[in-house]
NUGUKE-37917 format. One line per field, with one value per residue (C-alpha): residue number from 1; residue in one letter; chain; x, y, z. Coordinates in nm, 4 decimals, decimal comma. Example, Ala and Ser with C-alpha at 12.3 -4.5 7.8 and 13.67 -1.06 7.14 Angstrom:
// NUGUKE-37917
k: 1/2
r: A/S
c: A/A
c1: 1,2300/1,3670
c2: -0,4500/-0,1060
c3: 0,7800/0,7140
***
This chain:
// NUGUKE-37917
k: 1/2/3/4/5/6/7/8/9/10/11/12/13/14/15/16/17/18/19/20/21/22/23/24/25/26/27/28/29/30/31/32/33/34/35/36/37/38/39/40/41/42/43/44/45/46/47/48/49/50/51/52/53/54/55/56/57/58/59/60/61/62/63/64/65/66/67/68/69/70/71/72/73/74/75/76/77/78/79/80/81/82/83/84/85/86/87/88/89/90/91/92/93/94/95/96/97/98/99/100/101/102/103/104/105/106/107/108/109/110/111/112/113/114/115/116/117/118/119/120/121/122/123/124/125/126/127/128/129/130/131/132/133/134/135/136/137/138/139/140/141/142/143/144/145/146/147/148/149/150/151/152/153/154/155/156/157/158/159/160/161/162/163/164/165/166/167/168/169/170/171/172/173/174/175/176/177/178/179/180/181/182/183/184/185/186/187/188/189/190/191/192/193/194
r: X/X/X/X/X/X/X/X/X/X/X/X/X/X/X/X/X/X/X/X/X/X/X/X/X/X/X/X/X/X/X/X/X/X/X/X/X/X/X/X/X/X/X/X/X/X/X/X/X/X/X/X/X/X/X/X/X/X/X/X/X/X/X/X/X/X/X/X/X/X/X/X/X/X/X/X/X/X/X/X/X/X/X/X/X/X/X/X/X/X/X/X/X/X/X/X/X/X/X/X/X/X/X/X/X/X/X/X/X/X/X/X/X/X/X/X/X/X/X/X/X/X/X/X/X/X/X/X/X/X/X/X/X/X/X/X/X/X/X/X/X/X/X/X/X/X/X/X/X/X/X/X/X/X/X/X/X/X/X/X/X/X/X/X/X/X/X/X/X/X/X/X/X/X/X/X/X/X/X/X/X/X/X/X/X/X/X/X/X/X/X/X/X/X
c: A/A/A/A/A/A/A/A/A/A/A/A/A/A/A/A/A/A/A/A/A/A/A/A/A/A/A/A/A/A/A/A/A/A/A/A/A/A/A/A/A/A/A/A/A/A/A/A/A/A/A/A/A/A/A/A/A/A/A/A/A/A/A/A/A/A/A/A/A/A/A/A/A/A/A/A/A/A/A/A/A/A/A/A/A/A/A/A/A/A/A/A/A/A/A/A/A/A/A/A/A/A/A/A/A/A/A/A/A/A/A/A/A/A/A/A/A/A/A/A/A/A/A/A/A/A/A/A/A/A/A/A/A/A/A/A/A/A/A/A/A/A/A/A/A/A/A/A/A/A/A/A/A/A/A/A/A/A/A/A/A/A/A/A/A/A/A/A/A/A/A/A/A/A/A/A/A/A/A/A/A/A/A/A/A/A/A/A/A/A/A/A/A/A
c1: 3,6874/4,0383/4,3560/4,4529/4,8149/4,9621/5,2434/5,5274/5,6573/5,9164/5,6471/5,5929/5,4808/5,6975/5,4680/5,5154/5,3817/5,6733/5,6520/5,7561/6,0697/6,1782/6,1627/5,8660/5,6132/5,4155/5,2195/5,2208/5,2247/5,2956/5,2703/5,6078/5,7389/6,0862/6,3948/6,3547/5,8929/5,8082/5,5532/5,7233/5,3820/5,2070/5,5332/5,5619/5,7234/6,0114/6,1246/6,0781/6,2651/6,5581/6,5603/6,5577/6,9188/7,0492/7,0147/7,1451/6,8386/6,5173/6,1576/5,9591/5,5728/5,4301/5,0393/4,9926/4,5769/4,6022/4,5124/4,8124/5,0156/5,2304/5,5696/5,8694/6,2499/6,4149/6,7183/6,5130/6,7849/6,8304/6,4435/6,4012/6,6836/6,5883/6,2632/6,4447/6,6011/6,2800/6,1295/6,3838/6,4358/6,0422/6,0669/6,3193/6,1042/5,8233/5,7932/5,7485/5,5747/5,6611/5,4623/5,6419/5,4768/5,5677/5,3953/5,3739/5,1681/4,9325/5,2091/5,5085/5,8166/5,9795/6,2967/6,1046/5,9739/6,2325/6,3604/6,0180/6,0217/6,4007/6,2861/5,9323/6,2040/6,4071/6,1472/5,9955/6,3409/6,3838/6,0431/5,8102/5,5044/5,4602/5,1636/5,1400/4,9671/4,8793/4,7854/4,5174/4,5008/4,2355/4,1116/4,3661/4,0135/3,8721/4,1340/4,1850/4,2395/4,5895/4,7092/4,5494/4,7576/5,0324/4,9597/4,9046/5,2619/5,4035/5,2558/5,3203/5,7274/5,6862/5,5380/5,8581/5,9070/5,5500/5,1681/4,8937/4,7433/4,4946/4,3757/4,4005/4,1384/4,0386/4,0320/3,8951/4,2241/4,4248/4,4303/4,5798/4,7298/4,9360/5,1893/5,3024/5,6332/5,6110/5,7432/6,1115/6,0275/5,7627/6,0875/6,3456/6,1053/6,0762/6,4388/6,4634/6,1965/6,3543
c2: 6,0343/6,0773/5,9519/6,2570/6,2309/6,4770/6,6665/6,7427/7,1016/7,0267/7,0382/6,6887/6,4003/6,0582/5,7735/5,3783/5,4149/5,4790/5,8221/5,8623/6,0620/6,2349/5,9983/5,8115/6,1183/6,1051/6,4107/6,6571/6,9374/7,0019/7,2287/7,3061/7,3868/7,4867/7,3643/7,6816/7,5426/7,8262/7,8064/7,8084/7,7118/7,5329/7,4391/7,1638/6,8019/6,9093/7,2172/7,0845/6,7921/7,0586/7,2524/7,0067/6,8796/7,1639/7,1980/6,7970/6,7230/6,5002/6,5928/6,4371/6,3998/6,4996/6,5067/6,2716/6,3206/6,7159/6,8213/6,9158/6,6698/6,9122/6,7777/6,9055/6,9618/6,8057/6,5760/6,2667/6,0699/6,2847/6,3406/5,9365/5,9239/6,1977/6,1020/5,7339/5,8810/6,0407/5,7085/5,5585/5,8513/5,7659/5,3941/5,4207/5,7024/5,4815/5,2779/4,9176/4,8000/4,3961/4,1875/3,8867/3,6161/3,4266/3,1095/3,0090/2,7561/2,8572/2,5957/2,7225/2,7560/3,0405/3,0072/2,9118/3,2537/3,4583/3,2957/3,3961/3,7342/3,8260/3,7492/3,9683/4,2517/4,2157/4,2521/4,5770/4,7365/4,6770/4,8444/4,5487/4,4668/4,1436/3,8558/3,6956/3,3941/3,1048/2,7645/2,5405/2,1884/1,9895/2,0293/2,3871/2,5599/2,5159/2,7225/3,0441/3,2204/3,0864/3,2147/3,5792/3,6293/3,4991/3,7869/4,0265/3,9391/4,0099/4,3485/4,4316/4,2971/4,5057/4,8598/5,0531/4,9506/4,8960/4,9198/4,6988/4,7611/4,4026/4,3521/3,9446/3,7732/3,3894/3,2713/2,9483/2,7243/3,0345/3,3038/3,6237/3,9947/4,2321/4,4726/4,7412/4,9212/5,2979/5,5701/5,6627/6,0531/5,8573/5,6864/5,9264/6,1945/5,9381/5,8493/6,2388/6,2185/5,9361
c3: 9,6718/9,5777/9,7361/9,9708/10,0955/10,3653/10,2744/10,4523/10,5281/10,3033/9,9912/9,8306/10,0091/9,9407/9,9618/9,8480/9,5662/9,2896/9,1396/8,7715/8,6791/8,4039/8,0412/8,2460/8,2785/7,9741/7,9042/7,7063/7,8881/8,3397/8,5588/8,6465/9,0558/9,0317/9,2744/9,4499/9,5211/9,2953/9,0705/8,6732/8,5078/8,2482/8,0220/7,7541/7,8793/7,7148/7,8581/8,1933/8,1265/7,9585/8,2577/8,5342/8,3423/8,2818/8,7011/8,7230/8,9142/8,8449/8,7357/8,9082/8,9164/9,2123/9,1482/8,8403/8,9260/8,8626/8,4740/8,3989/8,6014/8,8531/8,8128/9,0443/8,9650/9,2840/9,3706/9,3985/9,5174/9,8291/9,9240/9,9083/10,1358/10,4099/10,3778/10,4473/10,7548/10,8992/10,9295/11,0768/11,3481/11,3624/11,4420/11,6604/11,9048/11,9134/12,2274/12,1796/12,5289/12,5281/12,7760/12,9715/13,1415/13,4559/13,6145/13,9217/14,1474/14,4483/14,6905/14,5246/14,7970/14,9320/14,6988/14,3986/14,4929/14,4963/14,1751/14,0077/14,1789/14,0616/13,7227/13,7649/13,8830/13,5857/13,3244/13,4925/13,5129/13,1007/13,0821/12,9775/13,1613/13,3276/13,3055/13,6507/13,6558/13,8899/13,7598/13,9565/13,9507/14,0546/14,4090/14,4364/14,2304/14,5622/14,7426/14,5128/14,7844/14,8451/14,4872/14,5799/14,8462/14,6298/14,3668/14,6401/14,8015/14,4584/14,3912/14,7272/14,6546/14,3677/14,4525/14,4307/14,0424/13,9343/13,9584/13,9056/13,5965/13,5777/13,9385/14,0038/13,8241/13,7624/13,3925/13,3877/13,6008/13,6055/13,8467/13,6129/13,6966/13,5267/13,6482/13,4655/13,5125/13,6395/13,4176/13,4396/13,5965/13,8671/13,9313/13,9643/14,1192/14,4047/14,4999/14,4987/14,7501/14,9574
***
C-alpha cells in the first residue's frame, strides 16, 4: 500500500522528504493546482513552469505518485516556513512530564528530612513527578516497616501539592513510591475553597 500522508487544511502536506521544484520535476506533462488551489489541468511541464514565474512563485510537486504528477504553484519558501512555525508552536504545547528521584534511608534524621522533603516540594511545584525511594542495608530488610511509615509521612507532608500515583512497594533492597504533582485547576480550585 502506498505512502498516505495527511494533509493540512491549508492543501499540501509538507513532509521530510524533499519535494522537487520547478527545473527538478521531470515529466512531461502535470496536473496543474493554481496559487488560488484551483484545479488548471493536465498542462505540459512547460507552461506550468511559465506560469508559476510569471506569478514569482515555485512549482512544486505535490503528488509525484499520481499519473500525471499534480504539481502546485505556491511560495515554497513561505509554506516551509509556516509549516516551520506550526511545529514549533507544536513542541512547545506538548507537556514534557520529567521524573526526579530522591533517596533516603529507613533511620534517616529529622533534619535530613526536611532537607529531602524541601527538595520533594520543589520538584512537584515545577510540575515533575518524584521517585521516592528507601535503600535497605543488611539487617534494615528485616524492618521494612520503618521505611513505610517513612513514605507514608511523606505523602502525608505532601497531600496539598500531590497524590500518590505508585503506592510504596519493595524492589529487591529498595522500598519505591511515586508522587505525582496535582493539576494546576485541582490547585487553584482548592485555595478558592480554603
Amino acid at each position: 500500500m502506498g505512502d498516505r500522508r495527511r494533509e493540512p487544511p491549508g492543501g499540501i502536506s509538507i513532509d521530510d522528504q524533499q519535494r522537487r521544484l520547478n527545473a527538478d520535476i521531470k515529466v512531461p506533462r502535470v496536473r496543474l493546482v493554481d496559487a488560488d488551489g484551483e484545479q488548471v489541468g493536465i498542462v505540459p511541464l512547460a507552461q506550468a513552469l511559465r506560469r508559476a514565474r510569471e506569478q514569482e512563485l515555485d512549482l512544486v510537486e505535490v503528488a509525484p505518485q499520481a499519473d500525471p504528477p499534480v504539481c502546485r504553484i505556491m511560495d515554497w519558501g513561505k509554506a516551509k516556513y509556516e509549516d516551520e512555525q506550526k511545529q514549533k508552536e507544536a513542541r512547545k504545547r506538548q507537556s514534557q512530564i520529567s521524573v526526579k528521584e530522591i533517596k533516603m534511608r529507613p533511620k534517616i534524621s529529622d533534619n535530613d528530612y526536611h532537607t529531602k522533603s524541601g527538595h520533594v516540594r520543589r520538584f512537584l511545584n515545577d510540575g515533575a513527578k518524584v521517585r521516592a525511594s528507601i535503600m535497605f542495608r543488611g539487617r534494615e530488610m528485616t524492618h521494612t516497616e520503618l521505611g513505610l511509615r517513612l513514605l507514608d509521612r511523606l505523602a502525608d507532608d505532601m497531600s496539598e501539592l500531590a497524590t500518590v500515583e505508585a503506592a510504596p512497594k519493595v524492589d529487591g533492597r529498595n522500598m519505591v513510591m511515586v508522587l505525582a504533582p496535582l493539576k494546576q485547576r485541582q490547585r487553584a480550585e482548592e485555595n478558592e475553597e480554603s
